[in-house]
Residue frames as qw, qx, qy, qz and C-alpha x, y, z in Angstrom:
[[0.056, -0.491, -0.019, -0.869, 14.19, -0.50, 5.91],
 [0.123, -0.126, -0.542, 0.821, 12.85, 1.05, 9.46],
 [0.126, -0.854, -0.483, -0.145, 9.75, 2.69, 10.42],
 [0.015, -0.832, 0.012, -0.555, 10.18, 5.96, 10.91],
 [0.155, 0.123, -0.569, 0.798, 12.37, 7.39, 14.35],
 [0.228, -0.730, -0.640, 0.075, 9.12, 7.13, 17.31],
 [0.231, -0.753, 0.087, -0.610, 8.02, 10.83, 18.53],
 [0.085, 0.333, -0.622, 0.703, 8.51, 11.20, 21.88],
 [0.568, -0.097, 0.533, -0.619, 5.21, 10.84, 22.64],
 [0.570, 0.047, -0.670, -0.473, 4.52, 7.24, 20.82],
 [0.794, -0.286, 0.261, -0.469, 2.57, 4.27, 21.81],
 [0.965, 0.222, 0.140, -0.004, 3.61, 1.69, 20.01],
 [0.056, 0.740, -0.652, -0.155, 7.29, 0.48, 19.24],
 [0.930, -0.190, 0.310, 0.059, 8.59, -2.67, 18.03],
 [0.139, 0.868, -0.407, -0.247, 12.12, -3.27, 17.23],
 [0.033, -0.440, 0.896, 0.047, 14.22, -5.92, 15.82],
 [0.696, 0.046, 0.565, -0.440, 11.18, -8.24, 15.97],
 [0.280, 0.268, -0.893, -0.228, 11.70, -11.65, 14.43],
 [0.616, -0.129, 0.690, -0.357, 9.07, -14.86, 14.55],
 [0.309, 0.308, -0.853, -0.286, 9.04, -18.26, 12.67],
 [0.877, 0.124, 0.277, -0.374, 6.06, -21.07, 11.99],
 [0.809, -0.107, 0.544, 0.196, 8.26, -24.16, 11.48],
 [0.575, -0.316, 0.332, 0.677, 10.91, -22.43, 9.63],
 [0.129, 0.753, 0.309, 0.566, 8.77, -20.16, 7.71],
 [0.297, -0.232, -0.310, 0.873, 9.82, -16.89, 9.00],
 [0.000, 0.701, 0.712, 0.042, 6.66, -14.83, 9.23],
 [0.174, -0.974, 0.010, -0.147, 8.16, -11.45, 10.73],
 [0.822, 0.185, -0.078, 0.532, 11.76, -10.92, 9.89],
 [0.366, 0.053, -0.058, 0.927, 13.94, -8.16, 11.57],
 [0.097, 0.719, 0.304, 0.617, 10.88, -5.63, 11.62],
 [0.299, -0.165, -0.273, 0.899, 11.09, -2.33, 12.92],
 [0.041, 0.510, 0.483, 0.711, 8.33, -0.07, 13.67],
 [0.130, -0.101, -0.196, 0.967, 7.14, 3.02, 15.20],
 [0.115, -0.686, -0.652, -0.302, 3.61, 4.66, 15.83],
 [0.055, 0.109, -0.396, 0.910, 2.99, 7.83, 17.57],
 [0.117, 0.522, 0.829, -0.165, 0.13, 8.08, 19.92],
 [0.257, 0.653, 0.222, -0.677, -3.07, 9.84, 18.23],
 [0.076, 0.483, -0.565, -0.665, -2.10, 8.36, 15.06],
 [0.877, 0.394, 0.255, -0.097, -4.37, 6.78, 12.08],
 [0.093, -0.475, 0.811, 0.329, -1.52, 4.50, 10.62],
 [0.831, 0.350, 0.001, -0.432, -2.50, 2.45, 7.75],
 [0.453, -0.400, 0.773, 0.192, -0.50, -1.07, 6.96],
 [0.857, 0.445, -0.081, -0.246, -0.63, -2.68, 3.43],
 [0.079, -0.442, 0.849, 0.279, 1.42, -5.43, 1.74],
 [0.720, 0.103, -0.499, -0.471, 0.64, -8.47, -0.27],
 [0.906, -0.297, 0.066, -0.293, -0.58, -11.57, 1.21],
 [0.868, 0.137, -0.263, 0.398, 2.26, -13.41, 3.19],
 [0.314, 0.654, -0.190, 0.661, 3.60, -9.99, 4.13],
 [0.390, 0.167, -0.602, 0.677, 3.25, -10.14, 8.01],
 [0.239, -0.426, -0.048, -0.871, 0.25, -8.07, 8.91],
 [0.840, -0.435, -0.293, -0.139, -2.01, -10.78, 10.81],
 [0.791, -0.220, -0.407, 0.401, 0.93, -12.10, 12.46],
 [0.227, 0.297, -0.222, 0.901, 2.20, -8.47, 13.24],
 [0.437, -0.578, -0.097, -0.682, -1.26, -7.78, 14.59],
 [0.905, -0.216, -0.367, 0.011, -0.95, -11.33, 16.66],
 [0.489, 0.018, -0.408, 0.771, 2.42, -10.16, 18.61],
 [0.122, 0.336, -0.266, 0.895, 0.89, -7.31, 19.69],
 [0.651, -0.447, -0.129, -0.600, -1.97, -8.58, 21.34],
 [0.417, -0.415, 0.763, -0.267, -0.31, -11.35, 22.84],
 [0.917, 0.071, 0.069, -0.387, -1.86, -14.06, 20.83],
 [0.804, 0.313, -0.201, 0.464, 1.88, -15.42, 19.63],
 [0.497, -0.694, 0.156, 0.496, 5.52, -14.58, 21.34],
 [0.544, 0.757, -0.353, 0.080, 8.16, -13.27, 19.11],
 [0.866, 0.179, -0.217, 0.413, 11.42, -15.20, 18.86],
 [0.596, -0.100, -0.083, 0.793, 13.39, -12.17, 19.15],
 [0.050, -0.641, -0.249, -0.724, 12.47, -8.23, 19.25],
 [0.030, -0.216, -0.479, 0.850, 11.19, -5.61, 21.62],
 [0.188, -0.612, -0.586, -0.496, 7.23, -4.99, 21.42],
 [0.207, -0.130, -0.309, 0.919, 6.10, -1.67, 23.60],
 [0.124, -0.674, -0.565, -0.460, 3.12, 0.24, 24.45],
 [0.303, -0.935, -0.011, -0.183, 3.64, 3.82, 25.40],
 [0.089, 0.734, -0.566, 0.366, 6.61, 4.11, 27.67],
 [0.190, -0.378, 0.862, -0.281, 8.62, 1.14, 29.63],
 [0.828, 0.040, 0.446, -0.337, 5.29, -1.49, 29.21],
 [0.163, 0.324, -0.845, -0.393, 6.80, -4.82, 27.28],
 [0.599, 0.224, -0.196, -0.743, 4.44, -6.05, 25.72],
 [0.676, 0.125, -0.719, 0.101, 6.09, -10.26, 25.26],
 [0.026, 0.150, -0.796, 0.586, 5.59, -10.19, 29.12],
 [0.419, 0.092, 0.373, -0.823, 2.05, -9.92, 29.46],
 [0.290, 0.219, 0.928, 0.079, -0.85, -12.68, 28.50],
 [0.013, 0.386, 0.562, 0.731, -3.65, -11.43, 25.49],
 [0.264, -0.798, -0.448, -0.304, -6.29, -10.45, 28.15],
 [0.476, -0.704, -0.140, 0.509, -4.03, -8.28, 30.35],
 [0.268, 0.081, 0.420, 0.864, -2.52, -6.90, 26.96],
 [0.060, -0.616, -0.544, -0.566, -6.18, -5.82, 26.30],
 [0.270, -0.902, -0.294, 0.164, -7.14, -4.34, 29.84],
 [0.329, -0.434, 0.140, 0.827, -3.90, -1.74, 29.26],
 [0.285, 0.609, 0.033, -0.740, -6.23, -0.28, 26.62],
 [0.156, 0.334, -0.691, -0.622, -5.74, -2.72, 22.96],
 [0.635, 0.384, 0.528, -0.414, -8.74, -3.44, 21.18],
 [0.132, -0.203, 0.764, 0.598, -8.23, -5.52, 18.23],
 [0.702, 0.448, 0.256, -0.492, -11.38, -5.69, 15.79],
 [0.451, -0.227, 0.818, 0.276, -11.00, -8.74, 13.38],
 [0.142, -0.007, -0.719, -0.680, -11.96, -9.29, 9.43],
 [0.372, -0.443, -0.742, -0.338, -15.19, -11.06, 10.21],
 [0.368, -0.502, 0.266, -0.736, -17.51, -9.20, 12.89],
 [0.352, -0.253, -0.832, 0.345, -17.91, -10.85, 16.21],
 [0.184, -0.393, 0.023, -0.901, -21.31, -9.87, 17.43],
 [0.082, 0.189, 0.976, -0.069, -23.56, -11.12, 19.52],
 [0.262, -0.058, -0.524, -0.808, -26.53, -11.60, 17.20],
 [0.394, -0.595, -0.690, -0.124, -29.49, -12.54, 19.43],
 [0.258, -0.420, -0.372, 0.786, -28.72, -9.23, 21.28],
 [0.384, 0.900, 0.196, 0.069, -30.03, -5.84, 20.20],
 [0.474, 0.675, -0.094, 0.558, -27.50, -3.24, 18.81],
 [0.414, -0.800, 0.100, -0.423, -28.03, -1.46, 22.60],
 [0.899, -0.340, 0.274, 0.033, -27.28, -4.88, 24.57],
 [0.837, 0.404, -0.046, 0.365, -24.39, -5.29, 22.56],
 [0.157, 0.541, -0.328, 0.758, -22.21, -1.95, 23.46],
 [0.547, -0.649, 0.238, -0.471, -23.69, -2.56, 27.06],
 [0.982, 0.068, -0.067, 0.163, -22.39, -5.88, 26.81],
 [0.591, 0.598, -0.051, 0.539, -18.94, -4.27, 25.63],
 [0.143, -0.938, 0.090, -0.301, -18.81, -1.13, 28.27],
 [0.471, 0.357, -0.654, 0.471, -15.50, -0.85, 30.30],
 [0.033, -0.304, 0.778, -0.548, -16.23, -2.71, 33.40],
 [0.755, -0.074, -0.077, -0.647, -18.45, -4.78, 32.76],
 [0.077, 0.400, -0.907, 0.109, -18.08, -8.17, 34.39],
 [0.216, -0.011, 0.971, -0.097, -19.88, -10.65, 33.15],
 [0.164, -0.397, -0.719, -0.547, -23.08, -11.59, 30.84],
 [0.305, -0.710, -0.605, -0.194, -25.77, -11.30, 33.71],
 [0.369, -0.630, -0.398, 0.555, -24.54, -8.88, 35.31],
 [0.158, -0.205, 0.311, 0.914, -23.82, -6.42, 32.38],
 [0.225, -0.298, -0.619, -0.691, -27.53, -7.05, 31.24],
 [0.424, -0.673, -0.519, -0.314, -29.28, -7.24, 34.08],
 [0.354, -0.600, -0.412, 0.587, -28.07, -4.69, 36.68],
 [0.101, 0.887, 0.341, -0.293, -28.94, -1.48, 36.92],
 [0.433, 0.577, 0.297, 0.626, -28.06, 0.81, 34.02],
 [0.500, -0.426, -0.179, 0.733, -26.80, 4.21, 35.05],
 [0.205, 0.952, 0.053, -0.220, -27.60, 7.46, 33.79],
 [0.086, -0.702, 0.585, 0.396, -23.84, 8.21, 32.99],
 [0.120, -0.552, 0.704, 0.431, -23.90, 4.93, 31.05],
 [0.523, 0.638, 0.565, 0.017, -26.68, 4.93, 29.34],
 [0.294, 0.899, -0.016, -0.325, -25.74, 8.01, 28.15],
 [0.053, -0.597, 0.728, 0.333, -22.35, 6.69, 26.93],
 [0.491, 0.147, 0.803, 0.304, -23.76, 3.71, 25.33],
 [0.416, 0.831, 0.321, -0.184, -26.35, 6.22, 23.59],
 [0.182, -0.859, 0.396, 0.267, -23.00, 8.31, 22.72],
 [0.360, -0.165, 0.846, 0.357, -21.50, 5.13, 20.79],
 [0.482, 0.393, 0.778, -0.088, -24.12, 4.53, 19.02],
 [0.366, 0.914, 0.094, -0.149, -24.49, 7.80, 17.44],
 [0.340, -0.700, 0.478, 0.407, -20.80, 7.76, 16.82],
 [0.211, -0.222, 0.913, 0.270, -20.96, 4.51, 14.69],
 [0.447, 0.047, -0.390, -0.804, -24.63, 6.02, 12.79],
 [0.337, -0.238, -0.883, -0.223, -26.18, 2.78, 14.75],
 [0.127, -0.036, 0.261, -0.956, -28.11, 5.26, 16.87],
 [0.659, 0.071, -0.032, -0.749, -31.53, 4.49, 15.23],
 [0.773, 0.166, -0.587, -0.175, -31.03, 0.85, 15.34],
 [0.218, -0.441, 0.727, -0.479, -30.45, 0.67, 19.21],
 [0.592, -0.151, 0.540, -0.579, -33.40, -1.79, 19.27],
 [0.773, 0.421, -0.429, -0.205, -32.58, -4.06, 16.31],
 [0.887, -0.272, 0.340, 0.152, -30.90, -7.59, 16.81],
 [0.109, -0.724, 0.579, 0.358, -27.64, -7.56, 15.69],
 [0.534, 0.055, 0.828, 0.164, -28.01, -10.64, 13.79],
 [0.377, 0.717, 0.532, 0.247, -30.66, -8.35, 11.18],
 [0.099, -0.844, 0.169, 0.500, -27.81, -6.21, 10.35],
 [0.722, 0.660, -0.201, 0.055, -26.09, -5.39, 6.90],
 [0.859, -0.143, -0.181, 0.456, -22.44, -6.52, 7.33],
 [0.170, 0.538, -0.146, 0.813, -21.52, -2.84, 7.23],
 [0.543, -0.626, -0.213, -0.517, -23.70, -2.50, 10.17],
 [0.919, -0.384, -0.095, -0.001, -21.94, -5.29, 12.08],
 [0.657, 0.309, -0.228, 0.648, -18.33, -4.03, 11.18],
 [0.007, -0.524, 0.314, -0.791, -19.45, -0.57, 12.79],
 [0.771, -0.520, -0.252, -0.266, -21.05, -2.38, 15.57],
 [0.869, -0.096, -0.218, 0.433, -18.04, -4.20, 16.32],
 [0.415, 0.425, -0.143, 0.792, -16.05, -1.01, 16.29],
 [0.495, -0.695, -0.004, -0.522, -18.79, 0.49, 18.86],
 [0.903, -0.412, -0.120, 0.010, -17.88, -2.41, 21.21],
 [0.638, 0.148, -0.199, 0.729, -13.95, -1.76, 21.25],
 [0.095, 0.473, -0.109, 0.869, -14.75, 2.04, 21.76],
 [0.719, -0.597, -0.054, -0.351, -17.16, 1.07, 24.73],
 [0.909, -0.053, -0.244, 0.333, -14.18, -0.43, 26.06],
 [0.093, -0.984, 0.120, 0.093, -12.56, 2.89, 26.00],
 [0.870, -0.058, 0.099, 0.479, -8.80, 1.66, 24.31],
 [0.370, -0.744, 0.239, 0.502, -6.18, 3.58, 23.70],
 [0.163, 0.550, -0.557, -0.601, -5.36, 1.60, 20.79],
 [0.790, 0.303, 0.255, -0.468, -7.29, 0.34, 17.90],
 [0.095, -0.153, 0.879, 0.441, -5.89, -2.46, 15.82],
 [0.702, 0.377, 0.454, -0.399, -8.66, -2.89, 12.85],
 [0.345, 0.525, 0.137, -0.766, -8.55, -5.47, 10.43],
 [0.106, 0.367, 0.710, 0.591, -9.37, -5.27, 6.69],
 [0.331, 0.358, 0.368, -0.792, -12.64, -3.03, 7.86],
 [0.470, 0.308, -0.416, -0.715, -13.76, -2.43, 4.10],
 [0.120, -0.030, -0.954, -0.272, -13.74, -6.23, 3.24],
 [0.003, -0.411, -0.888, -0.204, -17.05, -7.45, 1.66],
 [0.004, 0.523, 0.458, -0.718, -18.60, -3.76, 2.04],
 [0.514, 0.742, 0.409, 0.132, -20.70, -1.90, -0.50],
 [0.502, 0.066, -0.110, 0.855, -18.74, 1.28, -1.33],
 [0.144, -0.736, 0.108, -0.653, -21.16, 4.02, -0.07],
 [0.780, -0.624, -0.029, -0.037, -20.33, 1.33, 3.66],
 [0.756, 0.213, -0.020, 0.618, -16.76, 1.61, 2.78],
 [0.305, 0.555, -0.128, 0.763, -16.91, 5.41, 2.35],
 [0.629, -0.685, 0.077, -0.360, -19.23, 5.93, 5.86],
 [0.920, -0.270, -0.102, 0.266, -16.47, 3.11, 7.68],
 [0.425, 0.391, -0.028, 0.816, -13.50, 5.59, 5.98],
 [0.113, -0.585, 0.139, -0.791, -15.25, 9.00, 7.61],
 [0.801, -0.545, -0.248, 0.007, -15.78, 6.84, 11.28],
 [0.797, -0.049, -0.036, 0.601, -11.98, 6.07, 11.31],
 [0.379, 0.205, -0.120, 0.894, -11.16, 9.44, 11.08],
 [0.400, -0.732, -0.062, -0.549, -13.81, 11.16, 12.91],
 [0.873, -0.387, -0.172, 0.240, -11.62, 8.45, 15.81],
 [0.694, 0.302, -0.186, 0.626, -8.25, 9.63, 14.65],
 [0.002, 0.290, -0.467, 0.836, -6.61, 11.88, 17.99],
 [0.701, -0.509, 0.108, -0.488, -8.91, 10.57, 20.19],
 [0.906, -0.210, 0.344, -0.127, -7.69, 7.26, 19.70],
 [0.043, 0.447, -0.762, -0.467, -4.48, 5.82, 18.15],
 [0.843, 0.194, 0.355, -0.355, -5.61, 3.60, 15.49],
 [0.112, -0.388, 0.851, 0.336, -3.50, 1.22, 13.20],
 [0.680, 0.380, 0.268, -0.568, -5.40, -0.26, 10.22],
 [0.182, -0.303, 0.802, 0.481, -4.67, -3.12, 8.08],
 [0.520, 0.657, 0.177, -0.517, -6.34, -2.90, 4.91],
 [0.472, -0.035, 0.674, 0.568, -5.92, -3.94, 0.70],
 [0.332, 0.785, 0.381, 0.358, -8.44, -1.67, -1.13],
 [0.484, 0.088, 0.113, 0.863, -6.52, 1.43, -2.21],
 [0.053, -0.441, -0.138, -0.885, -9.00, 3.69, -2.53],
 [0.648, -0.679, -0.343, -0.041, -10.21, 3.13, 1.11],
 [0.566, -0.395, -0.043, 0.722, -6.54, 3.84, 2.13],
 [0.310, 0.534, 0.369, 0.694, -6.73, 6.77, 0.15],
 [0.259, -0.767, -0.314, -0.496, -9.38, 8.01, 1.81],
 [0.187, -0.934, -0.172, -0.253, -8.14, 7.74, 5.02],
 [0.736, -0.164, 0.003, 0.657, -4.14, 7.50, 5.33],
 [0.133, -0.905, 0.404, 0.032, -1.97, 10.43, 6.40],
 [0.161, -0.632, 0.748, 0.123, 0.96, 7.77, 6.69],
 [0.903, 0.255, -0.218, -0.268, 1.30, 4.53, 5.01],
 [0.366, -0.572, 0.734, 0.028, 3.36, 1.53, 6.00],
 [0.823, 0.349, -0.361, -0.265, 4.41, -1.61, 3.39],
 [0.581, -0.316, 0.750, 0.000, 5.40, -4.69, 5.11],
 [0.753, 0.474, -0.432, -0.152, 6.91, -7.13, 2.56],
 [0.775, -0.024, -0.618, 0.131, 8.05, -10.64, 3.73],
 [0.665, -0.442, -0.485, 0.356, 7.77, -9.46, 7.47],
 [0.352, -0.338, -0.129, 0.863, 9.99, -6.56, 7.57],
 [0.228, 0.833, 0.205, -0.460, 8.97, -2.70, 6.79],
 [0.647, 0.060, 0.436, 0.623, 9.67, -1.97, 3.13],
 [0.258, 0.180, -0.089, 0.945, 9.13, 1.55, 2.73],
 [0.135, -0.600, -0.552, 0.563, 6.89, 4.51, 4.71],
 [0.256, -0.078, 0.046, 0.962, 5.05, 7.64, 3.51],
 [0.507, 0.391, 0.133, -0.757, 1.97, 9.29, 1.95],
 [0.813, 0.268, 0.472, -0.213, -0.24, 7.23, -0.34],
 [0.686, 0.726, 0.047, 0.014, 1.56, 8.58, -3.54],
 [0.037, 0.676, -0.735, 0.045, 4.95, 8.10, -2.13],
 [0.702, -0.046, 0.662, -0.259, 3.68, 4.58, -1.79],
 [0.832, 0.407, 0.375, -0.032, 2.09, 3.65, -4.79],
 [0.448, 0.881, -0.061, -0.139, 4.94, 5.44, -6.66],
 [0.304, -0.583, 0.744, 0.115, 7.83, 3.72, -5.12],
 [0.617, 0.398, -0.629, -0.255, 9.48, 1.13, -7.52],
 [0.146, 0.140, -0.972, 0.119, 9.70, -1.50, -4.99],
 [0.522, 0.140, 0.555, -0.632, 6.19, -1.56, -3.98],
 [0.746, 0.442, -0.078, -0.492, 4.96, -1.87, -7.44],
 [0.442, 0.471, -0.716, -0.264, 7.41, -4.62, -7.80],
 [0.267, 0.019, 0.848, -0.457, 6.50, -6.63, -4.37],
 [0.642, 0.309, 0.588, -0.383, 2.97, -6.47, -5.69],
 [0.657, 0.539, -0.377, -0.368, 3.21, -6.66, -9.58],
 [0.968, -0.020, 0.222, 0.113, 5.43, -9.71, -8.99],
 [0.728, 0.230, 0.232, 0.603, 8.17, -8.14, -11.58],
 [0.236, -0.573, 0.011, 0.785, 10.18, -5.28, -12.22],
 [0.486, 0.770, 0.102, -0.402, 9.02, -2.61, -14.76],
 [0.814, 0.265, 0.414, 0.310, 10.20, -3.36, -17.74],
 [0.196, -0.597, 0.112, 0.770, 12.18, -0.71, -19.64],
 [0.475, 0.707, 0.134, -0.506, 10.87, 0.96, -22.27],
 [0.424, -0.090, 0.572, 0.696, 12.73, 0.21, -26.40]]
């Protein structure tokens, strides 16, 4: 199975895309579609493609074979991981990367789009316009009152939405984030859930993820990658209700009733 036919206006396309780690085939045939402004949510079981799906599109890995796109005409296998990122993709990764002898402030100033370089992003002058936009993140991502905390004497919920501040000080287009939830309590789960969508049409955002009742909360579309390729698309309860999902992750088909 396909991802869905792209809108006209998507961001994201990859087609036919095929890659192999010494003859393990990691991403087989897959096909898939995003439109831009969308909060797409990816699940499957471990093995199923997601890292490595996230990896093509940043540039960290080539595909073998396939077409990878962002937006209209830009190919994506041409372009090296930090020129993939200045065209707007900001990938945020399982474990936060902060830097923890900064404060929360110095961090997203650290982060801001055009900044170039450590001493010069901390120690030249600070603008009105972007102070106010680092203030502006901060409240976005509730770390507002914590501008003058080291990042290092955050909760890990703290540092997930930290991290997320720093992508959005970047100003992308499109967010790849993930697992978020992992190793959160669940009232930092449900505050991480109502971020992501307080993002969703500002920013396209694509979210790979394994607690259910995070995706719950905040999928509109769902997407089930099994052994690489897409293995079906829809709302959460056309998900969890399809017989091949529940067989990909149960391990076995249901069993018929006698």
């Amino acid at each position: 199975m396909t991802s869905t036919p792209p809108h006209p206006e998507f961001i994201l396309l990859l087609e036919n895309v095929s890659k192999s780690f010494e003859g393990f085939k990691a991403i087989s045939n897959l096909t898939f579609y995003m439109d831009a402004g969308e909060l797409r949510v990816v699940i499957g079981p471990n093995g199923a493609g997601k890292s490595t799906m996230l990896d093509l599109i940043t540039g960290r890995i080539r595909p073998d074979a396939g077409k990878i796109e962002f937006g209209k005409d830009t190919d994506l296998t041409t372009l090296s991981e930090p020129a993939i990122n200045r065209l707007g993709i900001g990938r945020k990764f399982q474990t936060p990367a902060v830097y923890i002898d900064h404060t929360v402030f110095e961090n997203i100033r650290l982060s801001l789009e055009g900044s170039r370089g450590l001493w010069n992003a901390l120690f030249s002058r600070l603008t009105a316009q972007r102070r106010d936009r680092i203030y502006e993140i901060l409240k976005t991502v509730s770390l507002d009152a914590k501008s003058g905390v080291k990042a290092g004497a955050l909760s890990h919920g703290q540092k997930q939405w930290l991290e997320i501040g720093m992508l959005l000080a970047q100003n992308p287009r499109l967010l790849l984030v993930d697992e978020p939830a992992a190793g959160m309590t669940d009232e930092e789960t449900h505050k991480t859930g109502e971020l992501l969508l307080s993002l969703e049409g500002r920013h396209s955002i694509l979210v790979i993820e394994h607690d259910m009742t995070f995706v719950r909360q905040i999928a509109r579309k769902v997407t089930v990658l099994h052994q690489g390729s897409v293995l079906c698309e829809g709302s959460v309860d056309e998900v969890q209700n399809d017989e091949r999902v529940r067989e990909v992750y149960l391990g076995r088909k249901k069993k018929d009733k006698h």
